[in-house]
ZAFIPA-594118 format. One record per residue: y, x, z of N, C-alpha, C in turn; residue in one letter; residue number from 1. Coordinates in nm, 2 decimals. Each point is the difference from the previous one (the first is absolute). Last residue first. Layout:
% residues N
BAVEX   n.c2   n.c1   n.c3  ca.c2  ca.c1  ca.c3   c.c2   c.c1   c.c3 residu num
BAVEX      Y      X      Z      Y      X      Z      Y      X      Z      a NUM
...
% end
This chain:
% residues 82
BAVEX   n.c2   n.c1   n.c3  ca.c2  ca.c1  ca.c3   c.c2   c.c1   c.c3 residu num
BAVEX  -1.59  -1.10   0.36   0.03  -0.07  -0.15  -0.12  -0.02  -0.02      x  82
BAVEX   0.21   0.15   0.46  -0.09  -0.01  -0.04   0.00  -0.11  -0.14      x  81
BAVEX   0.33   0.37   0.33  -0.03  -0.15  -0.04  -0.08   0.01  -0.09      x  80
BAVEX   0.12   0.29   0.45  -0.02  -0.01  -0.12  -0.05  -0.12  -0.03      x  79
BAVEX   0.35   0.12   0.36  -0.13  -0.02  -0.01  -0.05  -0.05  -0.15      x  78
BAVEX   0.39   0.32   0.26  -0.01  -0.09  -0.12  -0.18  -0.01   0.03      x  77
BAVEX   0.48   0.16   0.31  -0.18   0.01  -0.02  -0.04  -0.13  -0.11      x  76
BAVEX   0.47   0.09   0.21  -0.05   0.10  -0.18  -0.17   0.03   0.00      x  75
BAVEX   0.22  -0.28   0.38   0.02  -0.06  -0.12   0.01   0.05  -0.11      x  74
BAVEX   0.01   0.28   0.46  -0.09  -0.07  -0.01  -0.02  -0.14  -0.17      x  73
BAVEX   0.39   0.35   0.07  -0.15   0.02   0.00  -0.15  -0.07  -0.04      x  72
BAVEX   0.53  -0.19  -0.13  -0.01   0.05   0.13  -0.24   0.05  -0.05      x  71
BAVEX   0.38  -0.06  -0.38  -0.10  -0.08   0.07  -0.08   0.10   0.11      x  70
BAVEX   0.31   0.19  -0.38   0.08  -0.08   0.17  -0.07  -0.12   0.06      x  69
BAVEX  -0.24   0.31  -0.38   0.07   0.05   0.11   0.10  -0.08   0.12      x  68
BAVEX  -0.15  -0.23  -0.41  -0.12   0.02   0.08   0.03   0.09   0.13      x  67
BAVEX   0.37  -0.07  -0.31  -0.04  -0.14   0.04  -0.13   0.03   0.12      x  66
BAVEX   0.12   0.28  -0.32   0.08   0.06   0.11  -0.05  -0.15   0.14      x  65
BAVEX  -0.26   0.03  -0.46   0.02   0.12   0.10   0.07  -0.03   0.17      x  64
BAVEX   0.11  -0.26  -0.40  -0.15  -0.06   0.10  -0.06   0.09   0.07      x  63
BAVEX   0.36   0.14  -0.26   0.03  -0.12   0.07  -0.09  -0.04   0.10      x  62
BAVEX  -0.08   0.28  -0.36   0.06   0.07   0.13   0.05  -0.08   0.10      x  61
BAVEX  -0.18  -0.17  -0.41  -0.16   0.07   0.11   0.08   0.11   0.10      x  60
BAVEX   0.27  -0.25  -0.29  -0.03  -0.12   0.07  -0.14   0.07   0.11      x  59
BAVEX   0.26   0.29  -0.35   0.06  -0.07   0.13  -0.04  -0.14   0.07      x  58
BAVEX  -0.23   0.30  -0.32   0.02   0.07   0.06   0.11  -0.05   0.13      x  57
BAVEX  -0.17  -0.25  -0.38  -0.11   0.04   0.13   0.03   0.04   0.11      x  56
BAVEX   0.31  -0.08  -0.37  -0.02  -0.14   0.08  -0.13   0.06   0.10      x  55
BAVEX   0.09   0.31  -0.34   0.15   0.01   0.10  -0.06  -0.17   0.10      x  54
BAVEX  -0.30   0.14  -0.32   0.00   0.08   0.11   0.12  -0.04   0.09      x  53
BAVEX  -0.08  -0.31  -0.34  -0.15   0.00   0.15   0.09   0.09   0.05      x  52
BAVEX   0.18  -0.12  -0.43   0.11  -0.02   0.14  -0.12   0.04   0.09      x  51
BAVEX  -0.11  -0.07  -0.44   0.05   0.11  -0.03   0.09   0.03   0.17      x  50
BAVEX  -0.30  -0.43  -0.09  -0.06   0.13   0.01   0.11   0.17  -0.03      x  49
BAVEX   0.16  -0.51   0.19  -0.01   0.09  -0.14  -0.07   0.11   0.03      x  48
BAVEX  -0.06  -0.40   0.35   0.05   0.11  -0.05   0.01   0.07  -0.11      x  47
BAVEX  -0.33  -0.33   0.24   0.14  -0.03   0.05   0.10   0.10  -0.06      x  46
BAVEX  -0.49   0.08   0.03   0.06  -0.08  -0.08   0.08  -0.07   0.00      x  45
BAVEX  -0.09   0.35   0.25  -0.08   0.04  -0.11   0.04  -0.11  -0.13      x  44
BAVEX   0.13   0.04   0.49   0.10  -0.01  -0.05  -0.02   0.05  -0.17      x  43
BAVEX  -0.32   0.00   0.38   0.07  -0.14   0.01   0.10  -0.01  -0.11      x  42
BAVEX  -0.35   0.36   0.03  -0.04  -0.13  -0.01   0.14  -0.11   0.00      x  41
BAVEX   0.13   0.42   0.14  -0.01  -0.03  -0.17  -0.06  -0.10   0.00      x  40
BAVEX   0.01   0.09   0.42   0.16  -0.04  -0.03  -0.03  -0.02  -0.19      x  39
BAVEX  -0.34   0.10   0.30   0.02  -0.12  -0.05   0.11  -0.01  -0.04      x  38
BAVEX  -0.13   0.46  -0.01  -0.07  -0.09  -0.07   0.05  -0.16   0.00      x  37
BAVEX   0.17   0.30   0.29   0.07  -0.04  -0.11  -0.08  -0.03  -0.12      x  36
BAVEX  -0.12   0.03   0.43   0.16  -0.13  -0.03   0.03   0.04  -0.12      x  35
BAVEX  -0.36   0.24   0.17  -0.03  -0.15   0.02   0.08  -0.04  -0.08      x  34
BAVEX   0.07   0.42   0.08  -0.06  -0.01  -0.14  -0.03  -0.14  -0.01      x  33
BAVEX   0.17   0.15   0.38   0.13   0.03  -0.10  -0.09  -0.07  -0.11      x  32
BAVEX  -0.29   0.03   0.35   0.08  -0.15   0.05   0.10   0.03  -0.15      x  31
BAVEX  -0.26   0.33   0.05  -0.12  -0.04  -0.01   0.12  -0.17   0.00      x  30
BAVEX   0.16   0.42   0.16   0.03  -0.01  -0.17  -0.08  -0.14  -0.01      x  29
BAVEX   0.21   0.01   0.46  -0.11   0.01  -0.04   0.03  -0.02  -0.19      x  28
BAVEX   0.42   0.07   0.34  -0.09  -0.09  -0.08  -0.13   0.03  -0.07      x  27
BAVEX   0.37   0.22   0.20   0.07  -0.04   0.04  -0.13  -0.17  -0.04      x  26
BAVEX  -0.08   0.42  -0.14   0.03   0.07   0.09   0.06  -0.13   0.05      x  25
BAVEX   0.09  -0.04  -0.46  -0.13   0.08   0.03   0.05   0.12   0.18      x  24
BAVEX   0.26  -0.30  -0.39  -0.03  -0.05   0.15  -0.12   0.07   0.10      x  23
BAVEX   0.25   0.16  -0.44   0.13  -0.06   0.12  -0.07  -0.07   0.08      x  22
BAVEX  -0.27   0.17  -0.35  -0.02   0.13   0.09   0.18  -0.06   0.06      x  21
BAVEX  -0.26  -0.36  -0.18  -0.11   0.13   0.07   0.05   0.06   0.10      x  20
BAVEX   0.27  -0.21  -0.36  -0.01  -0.08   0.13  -0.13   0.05   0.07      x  19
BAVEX   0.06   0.19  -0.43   0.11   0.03   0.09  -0.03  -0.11   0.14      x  18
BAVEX  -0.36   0.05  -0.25   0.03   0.12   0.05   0.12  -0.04   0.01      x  17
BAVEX  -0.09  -0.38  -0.19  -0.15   0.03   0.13   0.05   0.18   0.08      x  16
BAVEX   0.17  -0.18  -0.40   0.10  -0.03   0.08  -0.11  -0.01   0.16      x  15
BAVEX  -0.13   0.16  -0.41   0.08   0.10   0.05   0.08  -0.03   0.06      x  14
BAVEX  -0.37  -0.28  -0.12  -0.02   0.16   0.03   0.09   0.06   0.03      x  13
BAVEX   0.07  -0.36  -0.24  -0.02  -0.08   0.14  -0.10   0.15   0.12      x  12
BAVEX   0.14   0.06  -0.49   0.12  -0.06   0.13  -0.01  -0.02   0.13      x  11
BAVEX  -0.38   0.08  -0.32   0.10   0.14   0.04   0.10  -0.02   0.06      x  10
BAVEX  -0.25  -0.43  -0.14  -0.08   0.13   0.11   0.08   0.14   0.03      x   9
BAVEX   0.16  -0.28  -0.33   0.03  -0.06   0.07  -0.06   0.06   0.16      x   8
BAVEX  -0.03   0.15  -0.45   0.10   0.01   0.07   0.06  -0.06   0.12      x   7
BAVEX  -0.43  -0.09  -0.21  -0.01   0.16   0.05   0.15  -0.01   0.01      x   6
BAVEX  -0.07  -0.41  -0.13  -0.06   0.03   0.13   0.01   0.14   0.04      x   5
BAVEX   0.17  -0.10  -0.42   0.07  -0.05   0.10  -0.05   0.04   0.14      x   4
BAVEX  -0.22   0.11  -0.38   0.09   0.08   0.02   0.09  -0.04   0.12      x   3
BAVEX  -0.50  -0.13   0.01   0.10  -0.07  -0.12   0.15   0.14   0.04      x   2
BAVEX  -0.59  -0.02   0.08   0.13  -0.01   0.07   0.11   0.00  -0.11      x   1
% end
């Protein structure tokens, strides 16, 4: 593992506990931890590695809040198959 990657895993670790504990109760942890793994997949290589946390932390609260104002029935996610 490269120094980058381990800081990169502790970012993306500690932006996993704040958006946890602002959506937790309002959002299955199991869905918080989804989004913000892909939120890093997407913005992994699009980005100055020294920007992930602050750019995770607002595009994986984005896509947060985004998931809450989709009425009930449309936050049933059917799993996709790679």
């Amino acid at each position: 593992m490269t120094v980058r990657s381990h800081l990169a895993n502790d970012v993306v670790e500690e932006v996993g506990v704040w958006l946890a504990g602002e959506f937790t109760g309002r959002l299955p942890a199991a869905e918080i931890d989804r989004v913000v793994k892909v939120t890093r997949l997407d913005l992994e290589s699009s980005i100055a590695p020294e920007e992930l946390g602050e750019m995770l932390h607002r595009l994986g609260r984005a896509r947060l809040q985004r998931i809450l104002q989709l009425p009930p029935v449309a936050r049933v996610r059917i799993p996709t198959s790679r």
